[in-house]
Wavefront OBJ file of the C-alpha trace (Angstrom):
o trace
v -53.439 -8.752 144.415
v -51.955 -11.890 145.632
v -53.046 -13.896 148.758
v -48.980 -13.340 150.070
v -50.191 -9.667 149.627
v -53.326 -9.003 151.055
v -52.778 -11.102 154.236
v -50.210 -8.297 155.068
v -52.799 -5.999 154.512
v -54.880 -7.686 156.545
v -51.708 -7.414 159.313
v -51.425 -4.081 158.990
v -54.664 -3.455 159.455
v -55.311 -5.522 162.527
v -52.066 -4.259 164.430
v -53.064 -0.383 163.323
v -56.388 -0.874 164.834
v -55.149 -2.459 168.094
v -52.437 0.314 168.142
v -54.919 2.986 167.686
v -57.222 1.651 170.713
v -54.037 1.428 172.988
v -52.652 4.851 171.675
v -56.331 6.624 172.120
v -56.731 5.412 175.298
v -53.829 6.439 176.679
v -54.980 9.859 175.702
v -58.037 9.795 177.502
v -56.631 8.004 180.671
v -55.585 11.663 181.971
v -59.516 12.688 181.820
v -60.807 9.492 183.741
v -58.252 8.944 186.925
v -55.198 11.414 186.939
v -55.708 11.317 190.515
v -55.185 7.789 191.649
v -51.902 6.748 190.165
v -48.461 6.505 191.775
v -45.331 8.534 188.897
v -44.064 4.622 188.553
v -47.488 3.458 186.997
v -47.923 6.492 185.525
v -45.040 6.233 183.138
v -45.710 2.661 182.294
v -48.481 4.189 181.087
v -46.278 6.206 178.981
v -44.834 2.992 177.583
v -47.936 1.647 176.261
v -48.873 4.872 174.734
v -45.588 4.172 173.063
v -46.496 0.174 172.467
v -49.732 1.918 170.410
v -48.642 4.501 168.525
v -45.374 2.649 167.745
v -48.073 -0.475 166.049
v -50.003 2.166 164.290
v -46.909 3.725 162.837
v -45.912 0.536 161.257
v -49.176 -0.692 160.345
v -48.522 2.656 157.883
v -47.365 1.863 154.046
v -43.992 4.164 154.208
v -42.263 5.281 151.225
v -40.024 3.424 149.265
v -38.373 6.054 146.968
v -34.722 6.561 147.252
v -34.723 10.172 146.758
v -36.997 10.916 149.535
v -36.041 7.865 152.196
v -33.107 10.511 153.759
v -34.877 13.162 154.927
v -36.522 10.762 157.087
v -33.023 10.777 158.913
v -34.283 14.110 160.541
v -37.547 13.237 162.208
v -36.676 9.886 163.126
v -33.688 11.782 165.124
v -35.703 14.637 166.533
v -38.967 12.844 167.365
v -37.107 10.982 170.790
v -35.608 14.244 172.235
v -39.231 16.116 171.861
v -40.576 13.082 173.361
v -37.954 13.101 176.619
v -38.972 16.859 176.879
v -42.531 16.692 177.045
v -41.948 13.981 180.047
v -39.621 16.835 181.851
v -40.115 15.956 185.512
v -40.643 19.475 186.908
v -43.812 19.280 184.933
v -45.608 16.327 186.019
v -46.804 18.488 189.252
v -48.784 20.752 187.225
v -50.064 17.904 184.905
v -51.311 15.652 187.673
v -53.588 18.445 189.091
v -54.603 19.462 185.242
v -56.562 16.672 183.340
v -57.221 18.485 180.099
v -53.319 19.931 179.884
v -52.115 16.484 180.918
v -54.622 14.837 178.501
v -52.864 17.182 175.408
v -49.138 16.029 176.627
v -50.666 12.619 176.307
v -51.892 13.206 172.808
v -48.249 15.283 171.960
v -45.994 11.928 173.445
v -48.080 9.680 170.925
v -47.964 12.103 168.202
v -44.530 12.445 168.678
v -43.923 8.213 169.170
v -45.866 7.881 166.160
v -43.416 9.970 163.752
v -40.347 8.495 165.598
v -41.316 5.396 164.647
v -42.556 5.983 161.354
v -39.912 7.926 160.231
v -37.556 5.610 161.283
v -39.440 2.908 159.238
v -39.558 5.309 156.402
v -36.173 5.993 156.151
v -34.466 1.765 156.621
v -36.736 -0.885 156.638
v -36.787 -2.923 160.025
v -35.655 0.315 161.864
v -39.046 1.142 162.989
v -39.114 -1.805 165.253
v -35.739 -0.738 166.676
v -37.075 2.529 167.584
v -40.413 1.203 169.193
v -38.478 -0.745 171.515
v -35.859 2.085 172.139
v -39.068 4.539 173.039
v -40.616 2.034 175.071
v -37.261 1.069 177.217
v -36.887 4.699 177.746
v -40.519 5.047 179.121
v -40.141 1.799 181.248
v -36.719 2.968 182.409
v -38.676 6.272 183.308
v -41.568 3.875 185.445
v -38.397 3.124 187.231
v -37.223 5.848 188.480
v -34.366 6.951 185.976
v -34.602 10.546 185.271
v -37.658 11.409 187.124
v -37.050 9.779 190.844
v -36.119 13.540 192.738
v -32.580 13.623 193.929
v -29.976 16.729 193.767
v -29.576 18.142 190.643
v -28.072 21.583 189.870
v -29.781 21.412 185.922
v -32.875 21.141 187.270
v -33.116 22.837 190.459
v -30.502 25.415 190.992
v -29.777 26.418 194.813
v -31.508 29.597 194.731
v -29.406 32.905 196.379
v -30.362 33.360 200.308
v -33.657 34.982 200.484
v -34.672 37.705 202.552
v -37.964 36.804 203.068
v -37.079 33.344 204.616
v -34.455 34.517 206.965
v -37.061 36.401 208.327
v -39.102 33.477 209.447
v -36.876 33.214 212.834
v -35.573 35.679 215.450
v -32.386 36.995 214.508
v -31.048 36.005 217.798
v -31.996 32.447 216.904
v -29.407 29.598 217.521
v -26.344 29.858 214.911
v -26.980 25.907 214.357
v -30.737 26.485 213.724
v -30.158 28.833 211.233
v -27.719 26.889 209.585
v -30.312 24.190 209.464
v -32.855 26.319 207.969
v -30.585 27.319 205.336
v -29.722 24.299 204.328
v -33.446 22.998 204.338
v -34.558 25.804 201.945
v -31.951 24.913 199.510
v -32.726 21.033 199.912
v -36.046 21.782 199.113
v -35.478 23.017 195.906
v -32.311 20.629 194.882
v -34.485 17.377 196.305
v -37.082 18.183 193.773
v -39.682 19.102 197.023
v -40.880 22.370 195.331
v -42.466 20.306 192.050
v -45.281 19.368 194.488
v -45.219 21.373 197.927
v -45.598 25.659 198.257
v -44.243 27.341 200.450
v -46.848 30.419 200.012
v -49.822 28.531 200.811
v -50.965 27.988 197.395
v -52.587 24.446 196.678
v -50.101 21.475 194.816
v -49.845 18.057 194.085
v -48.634 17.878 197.667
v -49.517 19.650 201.014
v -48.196 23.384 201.085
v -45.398 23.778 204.026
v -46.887 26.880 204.628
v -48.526 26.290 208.163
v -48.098 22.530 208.036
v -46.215 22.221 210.888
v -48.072 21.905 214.529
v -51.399 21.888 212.866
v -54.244 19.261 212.588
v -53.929 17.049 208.987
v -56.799 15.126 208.049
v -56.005 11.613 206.736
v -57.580 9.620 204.248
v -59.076 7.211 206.483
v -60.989 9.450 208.738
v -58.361 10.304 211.270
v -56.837 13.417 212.249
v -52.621 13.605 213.132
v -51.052 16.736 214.332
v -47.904 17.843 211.960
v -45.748 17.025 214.755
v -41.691 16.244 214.135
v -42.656 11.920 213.812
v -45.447 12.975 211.788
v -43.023 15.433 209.032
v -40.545 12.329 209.737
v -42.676 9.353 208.586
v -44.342 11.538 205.849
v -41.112 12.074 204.068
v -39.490 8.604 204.834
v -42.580 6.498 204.800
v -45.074 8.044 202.870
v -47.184 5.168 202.206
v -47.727 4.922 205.823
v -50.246 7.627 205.569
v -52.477 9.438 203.026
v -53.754 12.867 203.540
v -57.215 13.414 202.478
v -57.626 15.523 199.375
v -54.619 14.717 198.033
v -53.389 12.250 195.500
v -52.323 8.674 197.319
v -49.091 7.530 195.493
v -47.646 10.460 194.266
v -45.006 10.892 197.085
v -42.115 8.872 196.225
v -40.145 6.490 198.634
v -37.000 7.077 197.460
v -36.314 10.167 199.959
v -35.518 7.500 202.657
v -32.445 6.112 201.501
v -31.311 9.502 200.353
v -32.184 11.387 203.996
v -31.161 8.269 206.568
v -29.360 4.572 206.510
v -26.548 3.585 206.969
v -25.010 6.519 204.597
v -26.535 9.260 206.250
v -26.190 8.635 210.680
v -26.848 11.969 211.785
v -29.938 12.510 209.797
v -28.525 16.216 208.807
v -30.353 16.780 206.128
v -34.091 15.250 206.898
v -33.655 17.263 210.100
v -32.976 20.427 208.268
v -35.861 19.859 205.667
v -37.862 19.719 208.847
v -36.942 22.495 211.020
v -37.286 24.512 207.637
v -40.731 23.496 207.201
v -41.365 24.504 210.764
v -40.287 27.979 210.164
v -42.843 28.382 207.757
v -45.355 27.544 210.191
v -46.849 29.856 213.073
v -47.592 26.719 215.083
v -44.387 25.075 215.566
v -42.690 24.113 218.533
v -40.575 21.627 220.139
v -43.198 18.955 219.302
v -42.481 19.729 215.830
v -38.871 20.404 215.496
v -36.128 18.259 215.450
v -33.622 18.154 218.134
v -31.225 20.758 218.114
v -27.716 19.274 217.577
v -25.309 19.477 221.038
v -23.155 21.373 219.086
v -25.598 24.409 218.833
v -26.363 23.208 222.424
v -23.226 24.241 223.649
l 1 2 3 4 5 6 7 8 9 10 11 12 13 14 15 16 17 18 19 20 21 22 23 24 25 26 27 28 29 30 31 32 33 34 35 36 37 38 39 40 41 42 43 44 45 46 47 48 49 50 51 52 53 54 55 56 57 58 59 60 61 62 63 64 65 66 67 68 69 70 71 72 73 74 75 76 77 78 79 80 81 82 83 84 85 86 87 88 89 90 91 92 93 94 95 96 97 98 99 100 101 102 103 104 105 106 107 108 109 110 111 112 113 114 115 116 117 118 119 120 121 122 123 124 125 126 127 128 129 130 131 132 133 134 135 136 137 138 139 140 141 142 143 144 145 146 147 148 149 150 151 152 153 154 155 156 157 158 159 160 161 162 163 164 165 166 167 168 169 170 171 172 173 174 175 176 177 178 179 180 181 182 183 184 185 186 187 188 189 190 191 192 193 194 195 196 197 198 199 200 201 202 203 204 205 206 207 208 209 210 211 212 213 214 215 216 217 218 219 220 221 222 223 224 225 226 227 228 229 230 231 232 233 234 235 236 237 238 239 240 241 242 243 244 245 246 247 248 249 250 251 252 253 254 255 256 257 258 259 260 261 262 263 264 265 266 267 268 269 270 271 272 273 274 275 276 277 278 279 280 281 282 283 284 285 286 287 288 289 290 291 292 293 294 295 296 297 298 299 300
């Protein structure tokens, strides 16, 4: 063995090591503090998982015979697309509330990293390399909001067909505006991507349920109580950071909803208002202090 020789050894051995640590405890990050991340950070975290299992990949003698180097083609192909499927939005709702499940998608995106990578490396020399820095742009791009930040999107979250059940939640005599409000707030909250973390049943999320939100108390992280009035729905869903509710996850709520629901691109506020008058028709306690205006037009 010549000195040239075992120094890369030595290389390998160092870099599959270092990968390994990173890779592992990515895996284990789930299990420790699931809970006290914000999506951005989360999928940085992502990245490095990739950073790891991309170093122990390579840190891997691949094979050199010509016969075999082609069928590499197919893993080094497939491995990315499993990968962008196991970090399918819709899912990271469940996840965050389920260590052990989340911890297992964890182990699956370096599994999956690590074959990517290897099999790239396996089939052209140097093109390992590429593909660690293609996975890891593609998690970072993810920390950044493309692909996961929720936004309208009929592939995703199809406007559902009217439903019975929800036009029940006001008089049928109710205000022809106010129900077109409503309507529109029910499908907004499945095309805005609100349904990943908030029920409308009462069943416990990522999120608050709607169900009975409106009008009633919400304990806050810091001690303090705030009734679910129509400023309180407002800065929850435009400012989020503004206040934490205790028991929940701080973080997790996005900021993004504010320059899709006002600015200068949205004046009348349409949509945020419907969200909100739909949320109070889930509620038995809203009121006026808890809905938003009612346009002049149903005025009239």
């Amino acid at each position: 063995m010549t000195e040239a020789t075992s120094k890369v050894r030595l290389v390998r051995m160092v870099m599959g090591v270092i990968g390994a640590v990173i890779a592992g405890g990515g895996v284990i990050a789930p299990l420790v503090s699931h809970e006290t991340t914000t999506i951005a950070v989360h999928h940085l975290l992502h990245a490095g998982m990739a950073v790891g299992a991309g170093l122990l990949a390579l840190s891997l003698p691949a094979t050199r015979i010509d016969r075999e180097r082609s069928f590499w083609i197919w893993p080094a192909v497939t491995a990315p697309a499993i990968g962008v499927l196991l970090m399918w939005p819709s899912e990271y709702a469940h996840l965050i509330s389920h260590p052990w499940p989340h911890s297992l998608e964890h182990l699956s995106i370096v599994l999956v990293t690590l074959l990517a990578v290897y099999a790239a490396q396996a089939y052209v020399r140097g093109l390992g390399w590429l593909m660690l820095v293609l996975v890891v742009a593609m998690d970072a791009a993810c920390a950044g909001g493309f692909g996961v930040s929720p936004g309208p999107s009929f592939l995703l979250n199809p406007v559902p067909r009217h439903n019975a059940t929800a036009s029940r939640a006001r008089p049928i005599n109710a205000v022809k505006k106010a129900i077109t409000l409503h309507a529109m707030g029910a499908n907004l909250y499945n095309t805005m991507g609100c349904s990943g973390c908030h029920s409308v049943d009462g069943a416990k999320g990522v999120g608050p349920s709607w169900k009975d939100l409106a009008g009633y108390p919400q304990n806050l992280s810091d001690g303090k109580t705030a009734i679910a009035d129509y400023s309180f729905l407002r800065t929850m869903i435009l400012d989020p950071g503004k206040m934490d509710l205790a028991g929940y996850p701080a973080g997790v709520m996005p900021d993004t909803y504010k320059a899709m629901l006002a600015g200068p691109k949205h004046p009348h506020q349409t949509e945020l208002n419907a969200i909100i008058w739909y949320i109070n028709t889930l509620s038995n306690r809203a009121g006026k202090a808890s809905e938003p205006t009612v346009p002049d037009q149903a005025a009239k």
